[in-house]
N, C-alpha and C positions, 0 to 999 in steps of 0.2 A: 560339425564340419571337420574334415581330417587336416589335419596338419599340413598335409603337400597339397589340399584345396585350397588353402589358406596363404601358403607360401605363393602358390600360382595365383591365385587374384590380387597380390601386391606386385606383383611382377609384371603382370598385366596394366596395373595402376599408375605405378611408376612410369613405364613406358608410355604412358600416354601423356603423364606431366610431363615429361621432359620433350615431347614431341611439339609440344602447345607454346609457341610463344606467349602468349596472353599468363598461360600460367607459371612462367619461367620470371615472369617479372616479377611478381610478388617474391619469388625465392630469390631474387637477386636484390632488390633493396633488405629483405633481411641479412644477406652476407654481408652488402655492403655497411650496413649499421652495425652489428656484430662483431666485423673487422675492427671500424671505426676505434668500437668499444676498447677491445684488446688492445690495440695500438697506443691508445690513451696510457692503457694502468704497463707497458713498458719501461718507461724513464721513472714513475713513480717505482715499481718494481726495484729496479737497476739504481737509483738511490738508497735503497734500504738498503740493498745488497754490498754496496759502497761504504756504507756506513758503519756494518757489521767489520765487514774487512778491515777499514781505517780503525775500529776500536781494539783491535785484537791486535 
């Protein structure tokens, strides 16, 4: 299968997840946990960072 077959059938693919509410839900509780995630290791971050600074 050629390359530009292969690009067009994800193209095609996409467009139709994104068209699907049903399948847009599953991608939106993984953002939102994801986020969540991130959000978390912030302040732990931003203390290290703090810390570094204050010793120097």
């Amino acid at each position: 299968m050629p390359l530009s077959d292969m690009l067009l059938n994800s193209v095609v693919l996409m467009h139709g997840v994104w068209n699907s509410p049903i399948a847009l839900i599953p991608i939106a509780i993984a953002a939102i946990y994801f986020g969540w995630r991130i959000v978390e290791f912030i302040p732990f971050t931003r203390r290290i960072i703090e810390r570094r600074e204050g010793g120097n």
